[in-house]
N, C-alpha and C positions, 0 to 999 in steps of 0.2 A: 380210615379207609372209607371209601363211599360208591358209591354207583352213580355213572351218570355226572348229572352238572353237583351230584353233593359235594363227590370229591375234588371238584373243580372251584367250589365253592369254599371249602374248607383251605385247599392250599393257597389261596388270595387273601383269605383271612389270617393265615400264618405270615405271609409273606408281605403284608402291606401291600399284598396288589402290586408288587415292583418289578414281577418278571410281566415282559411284553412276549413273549417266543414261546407262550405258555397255553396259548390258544387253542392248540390241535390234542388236548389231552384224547387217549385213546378210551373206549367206553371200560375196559379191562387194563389198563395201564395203569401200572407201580409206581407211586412215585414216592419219595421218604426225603425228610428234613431233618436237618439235625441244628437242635438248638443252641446257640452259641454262647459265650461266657456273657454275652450284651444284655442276654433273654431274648435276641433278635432268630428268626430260623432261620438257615439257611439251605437252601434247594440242593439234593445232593445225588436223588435218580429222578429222573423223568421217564414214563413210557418205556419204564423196566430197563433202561438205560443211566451210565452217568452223564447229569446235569453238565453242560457248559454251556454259560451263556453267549449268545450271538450278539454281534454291534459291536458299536465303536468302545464300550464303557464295562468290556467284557474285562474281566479276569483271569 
């Protein structure tokens, strides 16, 4: 957890930078990953909310 651009910075390092819709993190927004059997994380809340990604390549 971080403040600011830390925790913004830390979930682009987890995430290989692959969400786009990740922009608008809130300065007090929750976010949590959860590590997959890959070792890859994956985005699970965003901005105290559950993650679902937007676009065409959404799941």
């Amino acid at each position: 957890m971080g403040h600011g651009n830390n925790g913004k910075d830390l979930l682009k390092m987890l995430t290989n930078d692959q969400l786009e819709d990740t922009s608008a993190i809130a300065n007090t927004g929750i976010w949590m990953v959860e590590e997959q059997r890959s070792g890859h994380f994956k985005l699970e809340m965003f901005n105290d909310a559950p993650y679902k990604r937007s676009g065409a390549g959404a799941p």
